[in-house]
C-alpha positions as CSV (number, residue, x, y, z in Angstrom):
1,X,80.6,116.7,90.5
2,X,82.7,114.0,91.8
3,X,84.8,114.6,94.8
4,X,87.6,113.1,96.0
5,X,90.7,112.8,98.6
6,X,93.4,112.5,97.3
7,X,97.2,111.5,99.8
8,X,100.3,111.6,99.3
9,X,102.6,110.8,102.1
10,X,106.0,111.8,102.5
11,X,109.1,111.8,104.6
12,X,108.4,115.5,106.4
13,X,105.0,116.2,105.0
14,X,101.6,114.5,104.2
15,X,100.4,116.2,101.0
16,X,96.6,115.9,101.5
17,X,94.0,117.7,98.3
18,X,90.2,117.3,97.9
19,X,89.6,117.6,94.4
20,X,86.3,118.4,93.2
21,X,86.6,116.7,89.4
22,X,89.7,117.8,87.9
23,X,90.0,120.9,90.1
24,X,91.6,121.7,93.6
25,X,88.9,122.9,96.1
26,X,91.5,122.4,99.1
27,X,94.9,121.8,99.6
28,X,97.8,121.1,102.5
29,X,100.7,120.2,102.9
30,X,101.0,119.3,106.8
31,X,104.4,119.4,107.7
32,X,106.4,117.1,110.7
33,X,108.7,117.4,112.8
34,X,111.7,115.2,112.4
35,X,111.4,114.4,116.7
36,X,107.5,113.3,115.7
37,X,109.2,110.0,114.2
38,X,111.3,109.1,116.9
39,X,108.2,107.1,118.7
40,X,107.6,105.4,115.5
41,X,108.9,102.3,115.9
42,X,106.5,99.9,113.6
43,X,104.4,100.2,110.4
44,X,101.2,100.4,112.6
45,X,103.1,103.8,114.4
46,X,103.8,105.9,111.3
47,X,100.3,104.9,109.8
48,X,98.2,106.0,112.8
49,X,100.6,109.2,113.2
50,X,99.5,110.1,109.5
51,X,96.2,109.0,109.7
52,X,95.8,111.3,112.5
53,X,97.6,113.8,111.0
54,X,95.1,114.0,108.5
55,X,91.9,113.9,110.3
56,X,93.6,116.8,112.1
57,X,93.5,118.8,109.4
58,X,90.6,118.1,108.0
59,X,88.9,118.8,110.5
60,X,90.7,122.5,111.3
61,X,90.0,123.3,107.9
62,X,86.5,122.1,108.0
63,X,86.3,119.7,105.4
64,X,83.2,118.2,104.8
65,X,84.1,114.4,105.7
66,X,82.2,112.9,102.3
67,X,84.5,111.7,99.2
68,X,83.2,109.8,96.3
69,X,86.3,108.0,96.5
70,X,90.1,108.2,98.4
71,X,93.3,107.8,96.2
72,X,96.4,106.9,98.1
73,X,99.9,106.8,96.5
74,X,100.7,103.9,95.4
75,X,103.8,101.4,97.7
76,X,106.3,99.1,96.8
77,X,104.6,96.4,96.9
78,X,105.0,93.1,94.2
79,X,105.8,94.3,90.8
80,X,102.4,95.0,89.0
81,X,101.3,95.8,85.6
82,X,100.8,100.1,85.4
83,X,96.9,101.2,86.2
84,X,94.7,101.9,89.0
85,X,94.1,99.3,91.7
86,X,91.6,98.5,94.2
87,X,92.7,98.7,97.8
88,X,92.0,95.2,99.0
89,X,93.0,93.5,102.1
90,X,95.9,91.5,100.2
91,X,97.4,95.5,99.3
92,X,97.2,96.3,102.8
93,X,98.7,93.2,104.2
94,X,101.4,92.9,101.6
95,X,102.7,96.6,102.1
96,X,104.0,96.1,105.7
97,X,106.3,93.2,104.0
98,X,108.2,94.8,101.6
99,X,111.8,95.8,102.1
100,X,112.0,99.5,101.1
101,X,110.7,101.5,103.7
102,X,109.4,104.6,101.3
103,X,106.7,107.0,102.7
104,X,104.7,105.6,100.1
105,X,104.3,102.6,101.6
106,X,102.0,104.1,103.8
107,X,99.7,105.7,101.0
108,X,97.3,102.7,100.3
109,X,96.7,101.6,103.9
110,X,95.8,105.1,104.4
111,X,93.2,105.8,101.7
112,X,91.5,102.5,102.9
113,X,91.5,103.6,106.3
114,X,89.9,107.3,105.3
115,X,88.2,105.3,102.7
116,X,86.3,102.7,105.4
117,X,85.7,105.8,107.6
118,X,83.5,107.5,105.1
119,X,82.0,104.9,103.2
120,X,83.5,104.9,99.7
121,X,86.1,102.8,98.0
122,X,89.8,103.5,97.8
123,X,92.3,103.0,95.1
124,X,95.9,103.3,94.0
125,X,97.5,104.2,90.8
126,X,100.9,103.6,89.0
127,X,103.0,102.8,92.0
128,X,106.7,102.9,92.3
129,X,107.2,99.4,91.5
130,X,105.2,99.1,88.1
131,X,106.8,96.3,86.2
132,X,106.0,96.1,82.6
133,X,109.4,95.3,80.9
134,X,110.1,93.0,78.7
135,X,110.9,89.6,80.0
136,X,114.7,90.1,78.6
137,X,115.3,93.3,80.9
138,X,115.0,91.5,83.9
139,X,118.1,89.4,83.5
140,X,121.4,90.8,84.3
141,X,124.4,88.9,85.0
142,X,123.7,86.8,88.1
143,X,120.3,84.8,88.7
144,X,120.6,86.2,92.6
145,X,120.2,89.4,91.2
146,X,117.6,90.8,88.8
147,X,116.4,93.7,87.7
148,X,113.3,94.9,89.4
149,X,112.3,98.6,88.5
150,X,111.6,101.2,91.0
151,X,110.6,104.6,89.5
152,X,108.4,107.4,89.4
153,X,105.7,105.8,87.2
154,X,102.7,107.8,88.5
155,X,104.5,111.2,87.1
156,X,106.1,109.7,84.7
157,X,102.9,108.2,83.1
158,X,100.8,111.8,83.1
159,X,103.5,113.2,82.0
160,X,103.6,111.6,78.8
161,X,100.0,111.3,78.5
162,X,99.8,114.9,78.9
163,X,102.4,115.6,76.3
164,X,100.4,113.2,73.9
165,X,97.1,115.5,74.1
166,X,99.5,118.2,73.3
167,X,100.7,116.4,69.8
168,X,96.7,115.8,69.4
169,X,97.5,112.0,69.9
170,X,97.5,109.2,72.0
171,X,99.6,108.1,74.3
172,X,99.0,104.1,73.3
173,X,100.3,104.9,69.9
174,X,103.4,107.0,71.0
175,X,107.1,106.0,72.1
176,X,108.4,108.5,74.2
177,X,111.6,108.0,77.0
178,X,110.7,110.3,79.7
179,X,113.4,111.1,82.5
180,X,112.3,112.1,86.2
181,X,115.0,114.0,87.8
182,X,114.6,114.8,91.7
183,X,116.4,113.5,94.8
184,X,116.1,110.0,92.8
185,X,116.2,110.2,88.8
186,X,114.5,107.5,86.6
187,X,114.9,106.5,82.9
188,X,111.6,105.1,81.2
189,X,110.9,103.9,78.0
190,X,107.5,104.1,76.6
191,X,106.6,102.0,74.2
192,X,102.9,101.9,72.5
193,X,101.6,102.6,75.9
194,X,104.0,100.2,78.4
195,X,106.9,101.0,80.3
196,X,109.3,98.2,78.7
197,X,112.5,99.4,79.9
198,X,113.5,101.2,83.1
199,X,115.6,101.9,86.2
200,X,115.8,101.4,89.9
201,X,116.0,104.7,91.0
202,X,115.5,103.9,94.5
203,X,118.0,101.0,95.3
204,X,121.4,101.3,92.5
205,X,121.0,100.5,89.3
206,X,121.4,103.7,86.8
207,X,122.4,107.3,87.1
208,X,123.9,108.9,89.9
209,X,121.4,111.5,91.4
210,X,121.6,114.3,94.5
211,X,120.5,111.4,96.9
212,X,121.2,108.0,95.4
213,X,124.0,106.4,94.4
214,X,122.7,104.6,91.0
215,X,125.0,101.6,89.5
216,X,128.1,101.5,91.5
217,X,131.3,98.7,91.1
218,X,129.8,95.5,92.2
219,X,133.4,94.0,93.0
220,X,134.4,96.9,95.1
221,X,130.8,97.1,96.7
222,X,131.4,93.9,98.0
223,X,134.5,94.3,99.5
224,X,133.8,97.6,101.0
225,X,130.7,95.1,102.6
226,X,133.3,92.9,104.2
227,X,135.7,95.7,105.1
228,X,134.2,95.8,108.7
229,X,134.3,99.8,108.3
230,X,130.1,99.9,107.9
231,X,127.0,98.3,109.0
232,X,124.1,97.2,106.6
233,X,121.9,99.9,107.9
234,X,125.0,102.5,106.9
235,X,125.9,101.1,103.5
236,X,122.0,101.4,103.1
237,X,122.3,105.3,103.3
238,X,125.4,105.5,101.0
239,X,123.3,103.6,97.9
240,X,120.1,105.8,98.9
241,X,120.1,108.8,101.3
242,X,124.1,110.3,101.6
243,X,125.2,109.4,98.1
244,X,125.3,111.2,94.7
245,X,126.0,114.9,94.8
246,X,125.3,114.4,98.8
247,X,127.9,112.4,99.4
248,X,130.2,114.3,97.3
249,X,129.6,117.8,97.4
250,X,128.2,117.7,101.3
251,X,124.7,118.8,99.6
252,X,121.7,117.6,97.7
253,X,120.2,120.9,96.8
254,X,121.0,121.5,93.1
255,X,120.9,125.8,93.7
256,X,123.4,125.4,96.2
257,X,125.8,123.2,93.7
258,X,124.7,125.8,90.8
259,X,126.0,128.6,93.0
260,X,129.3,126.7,94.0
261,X,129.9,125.9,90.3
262,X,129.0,129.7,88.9
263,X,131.6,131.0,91.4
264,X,134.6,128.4,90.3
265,X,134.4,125.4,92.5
266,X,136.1,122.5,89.8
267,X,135.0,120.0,91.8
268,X,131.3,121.0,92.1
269,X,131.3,121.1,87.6
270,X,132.9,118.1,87.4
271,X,131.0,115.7,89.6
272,X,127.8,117.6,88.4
273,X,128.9,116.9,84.8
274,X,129.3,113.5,85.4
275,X,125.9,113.0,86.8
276,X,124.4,115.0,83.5
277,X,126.8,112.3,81.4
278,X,125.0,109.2,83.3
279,X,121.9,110.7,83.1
280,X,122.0,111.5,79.3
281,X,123.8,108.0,78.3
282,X,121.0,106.3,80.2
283,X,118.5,108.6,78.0
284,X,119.7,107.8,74.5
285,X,120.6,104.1,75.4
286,X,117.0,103.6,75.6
287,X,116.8,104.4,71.6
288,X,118.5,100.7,71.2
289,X,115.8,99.3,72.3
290,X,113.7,101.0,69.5
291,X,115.9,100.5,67.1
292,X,115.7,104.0,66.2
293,X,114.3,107.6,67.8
294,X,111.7,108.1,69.7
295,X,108.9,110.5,69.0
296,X,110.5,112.7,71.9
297,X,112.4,112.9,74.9
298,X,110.2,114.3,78.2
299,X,112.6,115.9,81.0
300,X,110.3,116.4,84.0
301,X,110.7,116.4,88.1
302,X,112.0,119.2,90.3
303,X,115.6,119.2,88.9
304,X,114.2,120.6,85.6
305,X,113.4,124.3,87.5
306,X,116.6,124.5,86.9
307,X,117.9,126.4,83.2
308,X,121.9,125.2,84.0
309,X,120.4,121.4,84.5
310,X,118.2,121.7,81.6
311,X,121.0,123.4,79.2
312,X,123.6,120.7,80.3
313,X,121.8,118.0,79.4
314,X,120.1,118.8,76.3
315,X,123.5,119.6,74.5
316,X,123.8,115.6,75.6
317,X,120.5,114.3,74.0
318,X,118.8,116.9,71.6
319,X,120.1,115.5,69.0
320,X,118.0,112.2,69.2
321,X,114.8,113.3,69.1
322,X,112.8,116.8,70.0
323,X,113.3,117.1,73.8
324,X,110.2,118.6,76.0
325,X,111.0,120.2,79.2
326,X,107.9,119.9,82.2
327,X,109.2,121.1,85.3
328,X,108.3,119.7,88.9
329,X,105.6,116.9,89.5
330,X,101.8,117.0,90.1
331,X,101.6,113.5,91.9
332,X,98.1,114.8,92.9
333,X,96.5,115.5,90.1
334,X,97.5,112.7,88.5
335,X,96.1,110.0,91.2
336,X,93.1,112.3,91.4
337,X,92.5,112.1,87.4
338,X,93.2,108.2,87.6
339,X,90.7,108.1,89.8
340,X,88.1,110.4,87.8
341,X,88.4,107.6,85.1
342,X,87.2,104.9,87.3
343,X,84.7,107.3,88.9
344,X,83.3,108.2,85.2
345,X,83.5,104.6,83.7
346,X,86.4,105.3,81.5
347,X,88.8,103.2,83.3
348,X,88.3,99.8,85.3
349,X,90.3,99.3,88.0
350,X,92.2,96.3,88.6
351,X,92.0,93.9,91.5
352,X,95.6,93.5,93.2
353,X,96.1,89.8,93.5
């Protein structure tokens, strides 16, 4: 029996498991107050607040402090090639440097640190900022600004492999476009195996979501820049944070705009429709790029609890392909089943260079 840590750091929470092989032996999700991250001024604060946060609970719960190995979540770091990763010293010192300032981020420096402490290794898998598109996807219109993918590649990816073993196939020969839909929502295409097309569901660039703002007018957006009504840090917050359905409706929680919209608010439907339009245009767009159907459609993340979301956008894409619903996300048991691979030799890990 192999057993392993497995953490997952978020905005609110730090989602801690110790998996013994594929199966949860203990589990918590250790809640923050919002006034704990007012002291946390540098990288080096929110780390040792989590890190702390975690030996805390491990040791309340009495956890055995002995891991054949630590998975972190992966950061958004330099666009890599999907997989699991090594935690190496260029990881750690590479992750304070990048300009998104996702919980994630803090996910490999903390498996290394937990990892050093107990005397195992520590790895990452399929981070946010997986890159393996084709070389034509990166262009867009203006050499300042290409496309650089941000998504949810660690769901995304077990997703689809899971729905492969389903079909009694593999994933390699498969091409599937799965669609995350949460606070961010991301479009993949997978092709043989590789991500070759996708979205930056983080930063603008695709569908609205709840949170994010997705492709906006670029001419306007740079006006409203020079308008002197905002400052960077605010116009931040309206691409990712208060946009979508937040900054129209006043809300990001999808039961409370299903609610609105089953008791007559017009405005609710229509700016909900229009997010279910972008969402399901970006879907079948990526059949272009097959020159034909896919094997299936995947819908998966938190939104799809939700039969209105899933009914509105099927009568969008369902005719394309056969379209396979998988509600929520299991973030941990797909970094702690990346790692099982490298654990049991089926997988080699790659060194992050």
């Amino acid at each position: 029996m192999k057993r392993i840590l497995v953490i997952n750091p978020g905005s609110t929470s730090t989602k801690i498991a110790i998996f013994h092989d594929e199966e949860v032996a203990f589990y918590d999700d250790i809640h923050h107050e919002p006034s704990a991250f007012d002291k946390q001024k540098t990288f080096e604060d929110r780390y040792k607040f989590h890190y702390e946060a975690i030996i805390d609970s491990l040791k309340s719960h009495e956890q055995t402090m002995q891991f054949d190995l630590v998975m972190g979540r992966g950061g958004l770091m330099k666009p890599m090639e999907g997989g699991v990763y090594k935690v190496n010293e260029r990881m750690v010192a590479d992750v304070p440097l990048s300009i998104y300032t996702h919980p994630c981020n803090l996910g490999c420096v903390l498996a290394k640190m937990l990892a050093d402490k107990v005397g195992c290794e520590a790895f990452t898998a399929d981070s946010g900022n997986v890159d393996e598109m084709l070389p034509e996807i990166h262009y867009t219109g203006s050499p300042l600004l290409p496309h650089h993918p941000i998504w949810h590649a660690l769901n995304q990816r077990a997703i689809a492999r899971r729905y492969a073993r389903e079909q009694g196939k593999r994933y390699e020969d498969m091409n599937l476009i799965v669609c995350h839909l949460g606070g961010g929502i991301s479009v993949a295409l997978h092709r043989k195996g590789y991500a070759i097309d996708c979205n930056n569901a983080l930063d603008g660039f695709g569908p609205y979501s709840p949170e994010r703002a997705g492709t906006l007018p670029a001419g306007d957006l740079i006006r409203l820049c020079y308008s002197g009504k905002f400052q960077q840090d605010e116009l931040l917050k309206r691409i990712s944070g208060r946009a979508g359905l937040t900054a129209h409706l006043g809300t990001n929680d999808m039961r409370e705009v299903v609610r609105r919209i089953e008791e007559g608010d017009e405005k609710a439907r229509e700016v909900t429709e229009g997010m279910f339009m972008q969402i399901s245009k970006s879907i079948v767009a990526e059949a272009a790029l097959l020159q034909g159907a896919p094997d299936a459609i995947l819908l998966t993340g938190g939104l799809m609890h939700s039969p209105y979301i899933v009914e509105h956008i099927k009568k969008y894409i369902s005719w394309l392909a056969p379209v396979q619903v998988y509600p929520g996300q299991d973030e941990m048991q797909a970094l702690a089943e990346n790692g099982l691979l490298v654990l049991r030799g089926e997988l080699t890990a790659k060194e992050y260079k």
